[in-house]
Structures are given as C-alpha cells and as structure tokens.
N, CA, C and O atoms as a GROMACS GRO file, in nm:
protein
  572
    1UNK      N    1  -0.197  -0.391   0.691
    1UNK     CA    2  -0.240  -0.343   0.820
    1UNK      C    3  -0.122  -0.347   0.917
    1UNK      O    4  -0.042  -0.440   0.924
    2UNK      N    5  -0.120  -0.249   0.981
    2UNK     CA    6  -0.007  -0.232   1.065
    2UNK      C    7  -0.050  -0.243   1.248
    2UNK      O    8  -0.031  -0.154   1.331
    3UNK      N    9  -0.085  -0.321   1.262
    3UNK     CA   10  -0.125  -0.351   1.396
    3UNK      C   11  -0.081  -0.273   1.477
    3UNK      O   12  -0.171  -0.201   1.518
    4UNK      N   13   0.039  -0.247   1.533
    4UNK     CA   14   0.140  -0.187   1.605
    4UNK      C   15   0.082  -0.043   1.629
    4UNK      O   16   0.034  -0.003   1.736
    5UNK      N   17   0.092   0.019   1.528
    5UNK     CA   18   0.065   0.166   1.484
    5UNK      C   19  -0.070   0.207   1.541
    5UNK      O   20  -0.093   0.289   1.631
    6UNK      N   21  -0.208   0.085   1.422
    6UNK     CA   22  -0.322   0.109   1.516
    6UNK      C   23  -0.332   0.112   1.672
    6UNK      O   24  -0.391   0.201   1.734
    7UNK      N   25  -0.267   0.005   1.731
    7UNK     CA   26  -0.279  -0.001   1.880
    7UNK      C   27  -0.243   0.160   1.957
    7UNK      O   28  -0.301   0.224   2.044
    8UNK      N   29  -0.110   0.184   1.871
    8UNK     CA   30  -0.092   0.309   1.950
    8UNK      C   31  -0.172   0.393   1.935
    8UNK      O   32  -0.221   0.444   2.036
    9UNK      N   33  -0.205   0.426   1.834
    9UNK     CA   34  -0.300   0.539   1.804
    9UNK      C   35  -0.465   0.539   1.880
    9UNK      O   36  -0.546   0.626   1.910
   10UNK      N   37  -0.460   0.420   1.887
   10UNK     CA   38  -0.542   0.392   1.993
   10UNK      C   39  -0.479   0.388   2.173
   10UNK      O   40  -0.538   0.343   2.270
   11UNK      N   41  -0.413   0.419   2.170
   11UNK     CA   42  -0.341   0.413   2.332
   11UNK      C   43  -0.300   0.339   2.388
   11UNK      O   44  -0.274   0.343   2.508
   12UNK      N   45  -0.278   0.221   2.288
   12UNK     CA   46  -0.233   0.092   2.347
   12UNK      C   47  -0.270  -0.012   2.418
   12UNK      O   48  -0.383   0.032   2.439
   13UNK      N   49  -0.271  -0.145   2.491
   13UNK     CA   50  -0.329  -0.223   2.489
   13UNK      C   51  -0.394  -0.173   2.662
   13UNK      O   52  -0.497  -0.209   2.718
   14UNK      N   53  -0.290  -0.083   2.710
   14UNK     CA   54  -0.352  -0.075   2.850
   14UNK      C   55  -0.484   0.030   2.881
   14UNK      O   56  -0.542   0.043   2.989
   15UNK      N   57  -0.513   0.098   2.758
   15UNK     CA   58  -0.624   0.162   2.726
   15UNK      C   59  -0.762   0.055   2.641
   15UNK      O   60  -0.882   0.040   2.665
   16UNK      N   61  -0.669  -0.001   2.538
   16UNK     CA   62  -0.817  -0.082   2.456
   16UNK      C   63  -0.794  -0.237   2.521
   16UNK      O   64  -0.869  -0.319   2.468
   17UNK      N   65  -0.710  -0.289   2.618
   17UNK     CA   66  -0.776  -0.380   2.725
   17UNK      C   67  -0.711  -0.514   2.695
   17UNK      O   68  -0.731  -0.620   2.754
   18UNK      N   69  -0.604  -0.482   2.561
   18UNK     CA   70  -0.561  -0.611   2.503
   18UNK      C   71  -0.479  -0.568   2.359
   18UNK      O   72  -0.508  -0.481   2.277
   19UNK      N   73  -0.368  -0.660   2.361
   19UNK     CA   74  -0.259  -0.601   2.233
   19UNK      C   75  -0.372  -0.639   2.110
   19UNK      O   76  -0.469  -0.709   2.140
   20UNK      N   77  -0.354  -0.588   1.967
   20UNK     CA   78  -0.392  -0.646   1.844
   20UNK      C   79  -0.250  -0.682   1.784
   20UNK      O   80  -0.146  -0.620   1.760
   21UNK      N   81  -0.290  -0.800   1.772
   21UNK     CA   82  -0.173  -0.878   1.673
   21UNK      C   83  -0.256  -0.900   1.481
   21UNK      O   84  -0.203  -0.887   1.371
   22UNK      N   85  -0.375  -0.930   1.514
   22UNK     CA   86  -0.442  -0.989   1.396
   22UNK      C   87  -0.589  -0.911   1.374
   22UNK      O   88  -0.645  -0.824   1.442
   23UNK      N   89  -0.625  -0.976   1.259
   23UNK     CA   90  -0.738  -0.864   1.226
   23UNK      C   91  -0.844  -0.901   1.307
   23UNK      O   92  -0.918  -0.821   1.365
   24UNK      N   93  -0.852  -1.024   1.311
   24UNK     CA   94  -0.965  -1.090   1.470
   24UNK      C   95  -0.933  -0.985   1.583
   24UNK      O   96  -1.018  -0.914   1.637
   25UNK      N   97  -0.816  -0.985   1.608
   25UNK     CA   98  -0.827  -0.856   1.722
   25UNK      C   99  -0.884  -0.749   1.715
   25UNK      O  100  -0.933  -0.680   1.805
   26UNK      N  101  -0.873  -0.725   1.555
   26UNK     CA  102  -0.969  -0.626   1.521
   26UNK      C  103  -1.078  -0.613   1.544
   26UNK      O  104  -1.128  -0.515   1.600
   27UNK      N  105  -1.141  -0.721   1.500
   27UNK     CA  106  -1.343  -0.756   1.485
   27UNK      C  107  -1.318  -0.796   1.612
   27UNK      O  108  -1.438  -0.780   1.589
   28UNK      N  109  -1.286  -0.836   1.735
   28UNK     CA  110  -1.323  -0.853   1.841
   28UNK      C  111  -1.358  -0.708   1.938
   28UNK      O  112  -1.446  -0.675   2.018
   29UNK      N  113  -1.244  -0.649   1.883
   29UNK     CA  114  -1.260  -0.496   1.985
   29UNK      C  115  -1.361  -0.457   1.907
   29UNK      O  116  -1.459  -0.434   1.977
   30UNK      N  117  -1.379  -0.441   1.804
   30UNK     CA  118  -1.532  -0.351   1.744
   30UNK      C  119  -1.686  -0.420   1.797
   30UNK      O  120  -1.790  -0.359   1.820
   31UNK      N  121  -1.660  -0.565   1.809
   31UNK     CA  122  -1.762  -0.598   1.838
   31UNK      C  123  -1.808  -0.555   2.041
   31UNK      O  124  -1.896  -0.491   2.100
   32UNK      N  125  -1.701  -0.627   2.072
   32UNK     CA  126  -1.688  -0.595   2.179
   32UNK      C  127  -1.744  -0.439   2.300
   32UNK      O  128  -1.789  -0.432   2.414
   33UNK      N  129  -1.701  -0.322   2.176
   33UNK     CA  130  -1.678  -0.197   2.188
   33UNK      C  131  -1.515  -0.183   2.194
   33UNK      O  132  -1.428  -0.270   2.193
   34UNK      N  133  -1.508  -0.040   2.200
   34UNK     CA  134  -1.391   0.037   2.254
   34UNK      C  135  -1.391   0.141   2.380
   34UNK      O  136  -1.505   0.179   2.407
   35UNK      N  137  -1.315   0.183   2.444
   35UNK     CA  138  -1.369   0.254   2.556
   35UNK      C  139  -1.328   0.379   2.489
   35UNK      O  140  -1.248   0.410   2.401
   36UNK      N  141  -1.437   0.454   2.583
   36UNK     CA  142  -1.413   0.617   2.524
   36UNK      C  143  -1.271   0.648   2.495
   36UNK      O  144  -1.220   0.661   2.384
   37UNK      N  145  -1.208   0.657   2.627
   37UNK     CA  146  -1.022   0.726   2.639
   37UNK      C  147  -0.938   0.679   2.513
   37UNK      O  148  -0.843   0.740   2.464
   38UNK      N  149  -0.987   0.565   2.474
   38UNK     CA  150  -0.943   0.542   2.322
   38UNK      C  151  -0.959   0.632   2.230
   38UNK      O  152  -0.853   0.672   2.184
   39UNK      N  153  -1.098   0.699   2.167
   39UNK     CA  154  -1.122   0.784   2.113
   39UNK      C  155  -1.052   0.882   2.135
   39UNK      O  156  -0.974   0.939   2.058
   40UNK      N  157  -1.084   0.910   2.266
   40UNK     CA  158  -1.030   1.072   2.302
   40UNK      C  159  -0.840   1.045   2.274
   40UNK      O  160  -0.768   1.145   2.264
   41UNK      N  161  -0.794   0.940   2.268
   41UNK     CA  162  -0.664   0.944   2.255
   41UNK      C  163  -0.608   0.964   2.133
   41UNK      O  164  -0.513   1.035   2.099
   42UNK      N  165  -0.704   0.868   2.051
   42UNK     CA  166  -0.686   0.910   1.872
   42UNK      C  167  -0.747   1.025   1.808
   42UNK      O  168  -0.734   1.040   1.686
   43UNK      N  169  -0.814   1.111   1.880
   43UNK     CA  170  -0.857   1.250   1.846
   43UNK      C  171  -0.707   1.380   1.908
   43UNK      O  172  -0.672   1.493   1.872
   44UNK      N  173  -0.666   1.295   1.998
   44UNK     CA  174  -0.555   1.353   2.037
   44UNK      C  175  -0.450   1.378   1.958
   44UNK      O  176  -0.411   1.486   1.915
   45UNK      N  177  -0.390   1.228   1.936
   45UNK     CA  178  -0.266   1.125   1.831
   45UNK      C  179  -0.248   1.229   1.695
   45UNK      O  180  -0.143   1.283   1.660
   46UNK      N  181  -0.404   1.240   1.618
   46UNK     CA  182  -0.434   1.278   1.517
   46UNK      C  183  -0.438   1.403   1.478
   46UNK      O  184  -0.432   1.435   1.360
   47UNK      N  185  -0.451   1.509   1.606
   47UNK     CA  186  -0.484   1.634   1.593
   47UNK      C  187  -0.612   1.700   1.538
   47UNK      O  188  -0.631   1.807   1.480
   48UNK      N  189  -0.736   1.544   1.598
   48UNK     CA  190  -0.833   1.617   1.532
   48UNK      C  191  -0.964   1.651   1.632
   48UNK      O  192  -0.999   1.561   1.709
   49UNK      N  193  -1.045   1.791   1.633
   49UNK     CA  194  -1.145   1.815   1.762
   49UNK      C  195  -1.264   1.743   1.785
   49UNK      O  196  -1.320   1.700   1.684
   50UNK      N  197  -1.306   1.724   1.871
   50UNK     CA  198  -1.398   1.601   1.890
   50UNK      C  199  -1.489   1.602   1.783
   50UNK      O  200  -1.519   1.508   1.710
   51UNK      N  201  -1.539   1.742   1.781
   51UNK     CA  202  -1.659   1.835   1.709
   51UNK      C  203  -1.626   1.731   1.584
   51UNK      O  204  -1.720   1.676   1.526
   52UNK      N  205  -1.483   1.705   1.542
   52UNK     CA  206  -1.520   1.679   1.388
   52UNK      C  207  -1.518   1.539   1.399
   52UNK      O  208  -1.610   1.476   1.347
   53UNK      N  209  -1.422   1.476   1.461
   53UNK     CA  210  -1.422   1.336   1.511
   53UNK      C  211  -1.557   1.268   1.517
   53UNK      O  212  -1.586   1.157   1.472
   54UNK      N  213  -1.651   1.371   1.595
   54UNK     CA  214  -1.793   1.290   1.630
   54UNK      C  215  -1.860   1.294   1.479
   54UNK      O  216  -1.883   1.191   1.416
   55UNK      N  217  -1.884   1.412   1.434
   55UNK     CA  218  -1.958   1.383   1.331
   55UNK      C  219  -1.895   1.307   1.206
   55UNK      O  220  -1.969   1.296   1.108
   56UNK      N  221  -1.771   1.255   1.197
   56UNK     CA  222  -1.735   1.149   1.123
   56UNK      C  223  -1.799   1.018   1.128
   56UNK      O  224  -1.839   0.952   1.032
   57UNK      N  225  -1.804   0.980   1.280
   57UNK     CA  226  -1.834   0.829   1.337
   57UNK      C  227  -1.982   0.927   1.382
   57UNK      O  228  -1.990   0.955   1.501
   58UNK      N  229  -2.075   0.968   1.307
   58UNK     CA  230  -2.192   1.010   1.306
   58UNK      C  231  -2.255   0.976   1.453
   58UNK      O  232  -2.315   0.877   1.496
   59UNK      N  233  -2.223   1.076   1.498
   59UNK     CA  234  -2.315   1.100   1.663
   59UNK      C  235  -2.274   1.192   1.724
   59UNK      O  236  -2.165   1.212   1.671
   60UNK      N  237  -2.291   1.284   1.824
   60UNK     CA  238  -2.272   1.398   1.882
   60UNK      C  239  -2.222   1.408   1.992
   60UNK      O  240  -2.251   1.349   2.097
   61UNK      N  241  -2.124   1.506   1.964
   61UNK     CA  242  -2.034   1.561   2.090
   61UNK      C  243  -2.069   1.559   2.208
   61UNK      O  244  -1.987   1.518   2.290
   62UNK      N  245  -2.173   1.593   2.242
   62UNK     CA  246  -2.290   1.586   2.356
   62UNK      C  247  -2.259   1.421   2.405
   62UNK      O  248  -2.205   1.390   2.512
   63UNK      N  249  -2.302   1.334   2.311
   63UNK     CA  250  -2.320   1.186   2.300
   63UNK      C  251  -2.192   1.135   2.418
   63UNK      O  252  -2.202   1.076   2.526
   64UNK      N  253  -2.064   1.192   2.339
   64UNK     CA  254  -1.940   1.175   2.394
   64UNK      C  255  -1.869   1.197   2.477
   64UNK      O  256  -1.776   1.126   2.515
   65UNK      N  257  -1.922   1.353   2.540
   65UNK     CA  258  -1.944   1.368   2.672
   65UNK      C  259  -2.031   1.313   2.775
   65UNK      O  260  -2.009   1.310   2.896
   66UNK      N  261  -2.073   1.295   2.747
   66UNK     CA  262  -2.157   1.192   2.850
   66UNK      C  263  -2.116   1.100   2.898
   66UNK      O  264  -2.136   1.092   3.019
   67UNK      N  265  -2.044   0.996   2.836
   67UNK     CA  266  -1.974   0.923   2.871
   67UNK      C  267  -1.851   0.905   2.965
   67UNK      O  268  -1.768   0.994   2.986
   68UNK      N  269  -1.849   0.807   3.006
   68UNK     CA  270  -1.700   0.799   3.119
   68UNK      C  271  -1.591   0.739   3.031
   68UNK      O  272  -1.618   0.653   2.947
   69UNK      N  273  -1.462   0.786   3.051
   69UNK     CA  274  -1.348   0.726   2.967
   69UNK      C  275  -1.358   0.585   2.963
   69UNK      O  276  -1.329   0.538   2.853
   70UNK      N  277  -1.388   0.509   3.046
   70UNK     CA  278  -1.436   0.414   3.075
   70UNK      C  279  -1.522   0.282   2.951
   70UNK      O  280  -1.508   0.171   2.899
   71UNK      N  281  -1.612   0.401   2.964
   71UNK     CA  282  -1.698   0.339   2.899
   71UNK      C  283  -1.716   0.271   2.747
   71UNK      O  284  -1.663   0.337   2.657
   72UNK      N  285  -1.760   0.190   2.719
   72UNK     CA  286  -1.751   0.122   2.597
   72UNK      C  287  -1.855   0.195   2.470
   72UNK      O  288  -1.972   0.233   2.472
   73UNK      N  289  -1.784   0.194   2.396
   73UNK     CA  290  -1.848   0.265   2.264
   73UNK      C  291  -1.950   0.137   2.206
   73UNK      O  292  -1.934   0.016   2.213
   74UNK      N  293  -2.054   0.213   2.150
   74UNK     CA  294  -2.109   0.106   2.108
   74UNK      C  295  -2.062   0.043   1.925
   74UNK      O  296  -2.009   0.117   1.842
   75UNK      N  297  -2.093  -0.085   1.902
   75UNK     CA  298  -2.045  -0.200   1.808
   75UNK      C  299  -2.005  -0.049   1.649
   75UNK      O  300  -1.904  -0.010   1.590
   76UNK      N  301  -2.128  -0.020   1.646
   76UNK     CA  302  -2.087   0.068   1.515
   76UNK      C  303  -2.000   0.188   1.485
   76UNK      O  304  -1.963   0.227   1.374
   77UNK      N  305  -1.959   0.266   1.659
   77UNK     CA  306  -1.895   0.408   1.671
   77UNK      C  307  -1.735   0.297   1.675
   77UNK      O  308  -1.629   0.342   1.632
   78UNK      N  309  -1.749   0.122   1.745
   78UNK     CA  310  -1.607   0.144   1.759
   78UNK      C  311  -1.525   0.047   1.646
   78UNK      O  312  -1.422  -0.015   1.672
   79UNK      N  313  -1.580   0.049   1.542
   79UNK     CA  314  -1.582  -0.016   1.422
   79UNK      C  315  -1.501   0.085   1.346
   79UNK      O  316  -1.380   0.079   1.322
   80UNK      N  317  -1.610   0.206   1.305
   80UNK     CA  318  -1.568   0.296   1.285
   80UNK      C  319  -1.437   0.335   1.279
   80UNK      O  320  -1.357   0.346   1.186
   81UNK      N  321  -1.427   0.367   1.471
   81UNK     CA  322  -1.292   0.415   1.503
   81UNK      C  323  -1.168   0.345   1.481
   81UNK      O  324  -1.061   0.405   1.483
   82UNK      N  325  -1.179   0.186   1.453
   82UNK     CA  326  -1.106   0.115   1.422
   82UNK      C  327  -1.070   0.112   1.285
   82UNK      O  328  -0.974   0.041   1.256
   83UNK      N  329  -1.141   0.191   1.170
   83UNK     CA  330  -1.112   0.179   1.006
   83UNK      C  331  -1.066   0.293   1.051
   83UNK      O  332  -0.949   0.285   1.014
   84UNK      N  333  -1.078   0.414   1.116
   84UNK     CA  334  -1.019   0.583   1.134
   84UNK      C  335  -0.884   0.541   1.126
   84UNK      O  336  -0.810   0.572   1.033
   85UNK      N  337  -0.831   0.436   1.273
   85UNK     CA  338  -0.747   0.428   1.330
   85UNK      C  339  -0.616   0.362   1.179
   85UNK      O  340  -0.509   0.420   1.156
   86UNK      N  341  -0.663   0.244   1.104
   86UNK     CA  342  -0.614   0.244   1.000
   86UNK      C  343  -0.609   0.341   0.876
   86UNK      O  344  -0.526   0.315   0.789
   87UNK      N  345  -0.661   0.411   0.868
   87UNK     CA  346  -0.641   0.484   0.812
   87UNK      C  347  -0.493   0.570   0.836
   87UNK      O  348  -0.383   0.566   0.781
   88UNK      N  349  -0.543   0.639   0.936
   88UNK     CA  350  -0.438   0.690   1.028
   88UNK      C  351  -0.278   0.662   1.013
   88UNK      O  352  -0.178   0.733   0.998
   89UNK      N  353  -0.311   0.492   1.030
   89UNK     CA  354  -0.106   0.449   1.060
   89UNK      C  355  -0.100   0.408   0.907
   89UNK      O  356   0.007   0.398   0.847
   90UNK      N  357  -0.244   0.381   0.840
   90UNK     CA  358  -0.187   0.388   0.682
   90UNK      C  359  -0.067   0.516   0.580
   90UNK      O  360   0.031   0.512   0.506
   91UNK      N  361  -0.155   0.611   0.638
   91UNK     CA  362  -0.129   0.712   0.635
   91UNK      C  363   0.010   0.774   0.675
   91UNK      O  364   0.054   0.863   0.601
   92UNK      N  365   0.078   0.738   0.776
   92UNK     CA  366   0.184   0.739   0.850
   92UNK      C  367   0.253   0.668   0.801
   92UNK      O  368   0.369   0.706   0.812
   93UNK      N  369   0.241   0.560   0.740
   93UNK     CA  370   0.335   0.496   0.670
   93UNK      C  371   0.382   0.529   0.520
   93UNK      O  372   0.490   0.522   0.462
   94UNK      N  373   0.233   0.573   0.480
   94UNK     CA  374   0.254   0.595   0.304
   94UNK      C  375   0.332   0.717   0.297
   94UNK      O  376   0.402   0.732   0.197
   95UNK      N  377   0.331   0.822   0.400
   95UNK     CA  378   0.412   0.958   0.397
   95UNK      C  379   0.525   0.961   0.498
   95UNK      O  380   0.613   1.047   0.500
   96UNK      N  381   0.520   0.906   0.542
   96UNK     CA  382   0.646   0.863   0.657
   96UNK      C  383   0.626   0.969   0.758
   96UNK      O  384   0.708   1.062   0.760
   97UNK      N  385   0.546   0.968   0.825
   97UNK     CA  386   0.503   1.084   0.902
   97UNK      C  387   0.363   1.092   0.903
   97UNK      O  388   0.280   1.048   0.823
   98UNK      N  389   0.348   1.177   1.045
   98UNK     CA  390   0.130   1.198   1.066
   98UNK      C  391   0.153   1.305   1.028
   98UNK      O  392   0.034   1.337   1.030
   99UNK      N  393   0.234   1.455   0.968
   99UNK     CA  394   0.208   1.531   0.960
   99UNK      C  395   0.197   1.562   0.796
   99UNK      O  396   0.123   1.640   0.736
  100UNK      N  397   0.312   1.462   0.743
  100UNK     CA  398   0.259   1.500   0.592
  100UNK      C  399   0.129   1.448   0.526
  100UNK      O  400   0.060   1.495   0.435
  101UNK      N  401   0.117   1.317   0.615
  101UNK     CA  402  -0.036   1.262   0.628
  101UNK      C  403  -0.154   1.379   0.580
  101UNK      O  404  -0.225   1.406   0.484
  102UNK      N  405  -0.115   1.437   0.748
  102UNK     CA  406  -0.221   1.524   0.787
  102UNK      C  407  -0.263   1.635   0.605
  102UNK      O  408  -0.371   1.658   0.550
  103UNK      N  409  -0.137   1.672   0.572
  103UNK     CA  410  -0.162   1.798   0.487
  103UNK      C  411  -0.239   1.732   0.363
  103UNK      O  412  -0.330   1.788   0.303
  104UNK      N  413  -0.179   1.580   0.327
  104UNK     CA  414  -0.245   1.544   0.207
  104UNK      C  415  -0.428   1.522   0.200
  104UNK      O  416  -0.509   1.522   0.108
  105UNK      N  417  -0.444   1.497   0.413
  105UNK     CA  418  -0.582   1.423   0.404
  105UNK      C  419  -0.688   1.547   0.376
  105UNK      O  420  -0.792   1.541   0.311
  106UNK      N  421  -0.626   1.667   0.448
  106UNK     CA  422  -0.664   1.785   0.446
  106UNK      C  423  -0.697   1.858   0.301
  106UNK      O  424  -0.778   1.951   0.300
  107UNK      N  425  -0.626   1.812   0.169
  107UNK     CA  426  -0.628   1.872   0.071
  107UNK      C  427  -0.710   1.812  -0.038
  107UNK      O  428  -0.742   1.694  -0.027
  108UNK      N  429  -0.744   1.873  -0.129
  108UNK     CA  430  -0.856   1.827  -0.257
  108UNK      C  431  -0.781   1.708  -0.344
  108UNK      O  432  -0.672   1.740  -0.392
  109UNK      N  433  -0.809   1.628  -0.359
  109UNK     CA  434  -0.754   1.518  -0.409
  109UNK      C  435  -0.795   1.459  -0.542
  109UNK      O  436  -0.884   1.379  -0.510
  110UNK      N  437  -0.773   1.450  -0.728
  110UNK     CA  438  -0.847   1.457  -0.808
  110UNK      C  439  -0.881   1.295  -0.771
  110UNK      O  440  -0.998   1.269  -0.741
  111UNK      N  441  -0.807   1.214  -0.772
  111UNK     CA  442  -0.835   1.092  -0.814
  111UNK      C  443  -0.964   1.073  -0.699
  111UNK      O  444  -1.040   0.989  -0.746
  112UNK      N  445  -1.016   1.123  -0.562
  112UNK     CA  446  -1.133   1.149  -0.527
  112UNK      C  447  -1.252   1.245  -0.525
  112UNK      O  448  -1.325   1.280  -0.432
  113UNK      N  449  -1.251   1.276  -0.652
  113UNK     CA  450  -1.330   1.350  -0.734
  113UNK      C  451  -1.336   1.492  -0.700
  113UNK      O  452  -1.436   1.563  -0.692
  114UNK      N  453  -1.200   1.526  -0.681
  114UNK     CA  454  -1.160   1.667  -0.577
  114UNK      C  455  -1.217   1.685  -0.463
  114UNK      O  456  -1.252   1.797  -0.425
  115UNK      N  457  -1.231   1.594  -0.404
  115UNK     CA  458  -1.310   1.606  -0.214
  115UNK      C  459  -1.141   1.618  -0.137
  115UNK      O  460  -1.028   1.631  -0.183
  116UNK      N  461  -1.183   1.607  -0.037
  116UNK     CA  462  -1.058   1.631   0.047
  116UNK      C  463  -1.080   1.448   0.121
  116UNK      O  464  -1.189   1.407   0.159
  117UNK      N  465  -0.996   1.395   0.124
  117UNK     CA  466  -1.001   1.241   0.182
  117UNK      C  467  -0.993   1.223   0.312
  117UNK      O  468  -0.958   1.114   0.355
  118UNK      N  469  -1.022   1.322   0.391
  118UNK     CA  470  -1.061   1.369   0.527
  118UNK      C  471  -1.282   1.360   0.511
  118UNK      O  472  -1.361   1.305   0.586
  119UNK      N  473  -1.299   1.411   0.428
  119UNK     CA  474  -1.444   1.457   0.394
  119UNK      C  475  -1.534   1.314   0.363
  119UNK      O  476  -1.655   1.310   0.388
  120UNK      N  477  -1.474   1.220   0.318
  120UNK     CA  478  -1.483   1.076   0.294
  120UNK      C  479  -1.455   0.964   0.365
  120UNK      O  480  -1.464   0.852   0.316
  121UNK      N  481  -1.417   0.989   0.490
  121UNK     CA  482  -1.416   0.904   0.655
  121UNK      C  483  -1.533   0.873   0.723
  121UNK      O  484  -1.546   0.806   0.826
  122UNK      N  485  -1.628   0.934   0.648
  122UNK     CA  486  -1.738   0.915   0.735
  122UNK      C  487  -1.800   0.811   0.692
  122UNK      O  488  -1.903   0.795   0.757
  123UNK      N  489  -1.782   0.711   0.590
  123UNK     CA  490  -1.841   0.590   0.567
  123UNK      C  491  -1.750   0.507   0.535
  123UNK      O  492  -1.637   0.555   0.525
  124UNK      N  493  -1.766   0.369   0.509
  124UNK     CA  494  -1.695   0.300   0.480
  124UNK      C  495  -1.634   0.253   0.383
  124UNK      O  496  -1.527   0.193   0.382
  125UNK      N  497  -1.724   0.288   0.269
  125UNK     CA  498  -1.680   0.299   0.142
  125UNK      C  499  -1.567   0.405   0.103
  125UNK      O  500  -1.483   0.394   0.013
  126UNK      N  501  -1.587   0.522   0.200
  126UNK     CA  502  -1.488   0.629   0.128
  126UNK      C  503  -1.349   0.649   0.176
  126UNK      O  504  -1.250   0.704   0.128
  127UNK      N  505  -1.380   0.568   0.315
  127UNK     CA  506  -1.238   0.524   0.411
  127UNK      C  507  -1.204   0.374   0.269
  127UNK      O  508  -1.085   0.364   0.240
  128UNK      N  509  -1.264   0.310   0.223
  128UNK     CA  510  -1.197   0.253   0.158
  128UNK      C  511  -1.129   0.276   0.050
  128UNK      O  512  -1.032   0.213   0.008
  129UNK      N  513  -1.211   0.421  -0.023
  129UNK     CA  514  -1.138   0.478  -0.116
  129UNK      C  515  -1.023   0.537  -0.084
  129UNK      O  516  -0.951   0.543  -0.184
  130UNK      N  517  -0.972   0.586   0.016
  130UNK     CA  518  -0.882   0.665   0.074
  130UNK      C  519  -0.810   0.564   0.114
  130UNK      O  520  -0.706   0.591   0.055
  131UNK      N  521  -0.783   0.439   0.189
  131UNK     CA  522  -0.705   0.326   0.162
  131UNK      C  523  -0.626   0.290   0.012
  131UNK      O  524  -0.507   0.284  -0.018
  132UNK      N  525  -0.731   0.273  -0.049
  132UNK     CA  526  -0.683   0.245  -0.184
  132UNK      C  527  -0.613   0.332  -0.246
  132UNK      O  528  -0.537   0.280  -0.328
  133UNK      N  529  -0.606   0.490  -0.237
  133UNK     CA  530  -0.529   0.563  -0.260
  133UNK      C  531  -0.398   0.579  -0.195
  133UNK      O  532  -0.296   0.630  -0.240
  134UNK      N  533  -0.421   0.527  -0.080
  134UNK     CA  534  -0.324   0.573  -0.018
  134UNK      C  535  -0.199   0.449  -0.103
  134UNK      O  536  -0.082   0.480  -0.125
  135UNK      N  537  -0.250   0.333  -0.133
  135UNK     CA  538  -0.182   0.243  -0.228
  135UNK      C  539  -0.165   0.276  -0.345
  135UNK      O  540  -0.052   0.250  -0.387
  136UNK      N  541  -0.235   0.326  -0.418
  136UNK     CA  542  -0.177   0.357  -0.605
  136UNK      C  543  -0.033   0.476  -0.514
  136UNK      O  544   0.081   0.462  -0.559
  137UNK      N  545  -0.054   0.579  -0.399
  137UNK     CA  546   0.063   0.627  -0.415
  137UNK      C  547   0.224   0.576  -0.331
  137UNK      O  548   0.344   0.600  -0.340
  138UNK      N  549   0.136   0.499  -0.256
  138UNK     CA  550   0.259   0.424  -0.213
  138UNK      C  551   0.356   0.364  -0.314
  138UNK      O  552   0.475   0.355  -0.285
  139UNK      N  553   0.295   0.310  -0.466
  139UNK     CA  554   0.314   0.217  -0.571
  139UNK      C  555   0.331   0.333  -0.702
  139UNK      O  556   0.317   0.315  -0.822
  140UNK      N  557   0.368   0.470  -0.618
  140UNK     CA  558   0.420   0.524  -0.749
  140UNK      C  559   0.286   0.568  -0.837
  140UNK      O  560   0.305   0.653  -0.924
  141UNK      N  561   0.171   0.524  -0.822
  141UNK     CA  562   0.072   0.479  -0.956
  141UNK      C  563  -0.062   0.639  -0.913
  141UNK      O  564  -0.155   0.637  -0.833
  142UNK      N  565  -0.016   0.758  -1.005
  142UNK     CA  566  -0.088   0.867  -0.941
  142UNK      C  567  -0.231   0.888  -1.051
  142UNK      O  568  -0.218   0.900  -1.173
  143UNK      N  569  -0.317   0.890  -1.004
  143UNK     CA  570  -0.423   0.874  -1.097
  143UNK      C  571  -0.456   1.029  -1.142
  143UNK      O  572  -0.545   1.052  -1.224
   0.00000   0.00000   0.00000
C-alpha cells in the first residue's frame, strides 16, 4: 500500500481532513466517511465520469449531486472509494504511470476470465482480484 499516492489521489490531507500514514488511517476515514470533493477529485485524478464512478460504488449520480463537496459519504460509498483509490496508485506503480494503468484496466484480461479489470471494481472481491494481478505482473508471473 502506498499511502502517499492514495492520499493524493484522493486530494490530499487538506481535502480528506488528515494525512494517511497507516492502514488505520485507512479504516478510520471509511468509517468516518469521506467528503464528496474527494470523490469528485479521484474521478478527476483518474479520468473517470461520475456516471461510471457512481455506478461502481453502486448509487446514483443524482445521489452525488445532491450533495455538498463538503459532505461526508456514507461508511460503505467511502470504503469503497478507498479500495478504488488503491487500486489506482497500485496501478501507477505496477505500470509506472496512470496512463498505461489506464489502457491495461480498460482492456480484456485472460487471467480475469476476459472481463476488463475496470468491470470488476464494483465489489470487493474483484478489486481484490485486480490487486492480485496487478502482483503476479509486477513479479513477472503472467497467468
């Protein structure tokens, strides 16, 4: 886990209210919430439209507008956004870059049963599969 990376991608501590050093920082901001402008910053960071963002962390665009930047996400949307967010600087690290990231998350992938590892964010299990991949290729090891 790359703390650093998540924070930014999240907007940093003067947006989510406090640095993360440790994974407690983690489970504290999820429990806690996250504030919207976070989201909207890692939908930014990422290059991805709310439209798809929302229905990843399952709830509606509508939902998200409504809200004030301000405002705190609730325990399960900012949980969520916090495995996205690793994902993310995982990602950035395993390709050295968000953009080669971007093309691999975007593309059919066998060792995930040809889904695209973008298509598999929406739960937690499949953000974990997409972690774990992102390790067999960091490690050389291509399934």
């Amino acid at each position: 886990m790359n703390a650093v990376l998540i924070e930014d991608l999240l907007g940093g501590s003067g947006i989510l209210g406090h640095k993360i050093h440790t994974e407690m920082d983690l489970y504290e901001l999820g429990k806690n919430g996250i504030p919207k402008k976070a989201l909207l910053y890692l939908a930014k960071s990422i290059n991805m439209p709310i439209k798809t963002l929302s229905a990843i962390l399952h709830t509606t665009e509508r939902t998200l507008q409504r809200k004030k930047d301000v405002d705190l996400l609730n325990e399960t949307i900012s949980e969520h956004l916090l495995q996205l967010a690793e994902v993310y600087s995982r990602g950035e690290e395993v390709f050295d870059g968000i953009e080669a990231f971007q093309l691999w998350i975007e593309s059919p992938d066998k060792a995930l049963g040809d889904k695209k590892p973008l298509d598999l964010l929406s739960s937690r299990y499949g953000i974990q599969m997409v972690l774990d991949e992102l390790g067999r290729i960091e490690h050389g090891v291509f399934s």
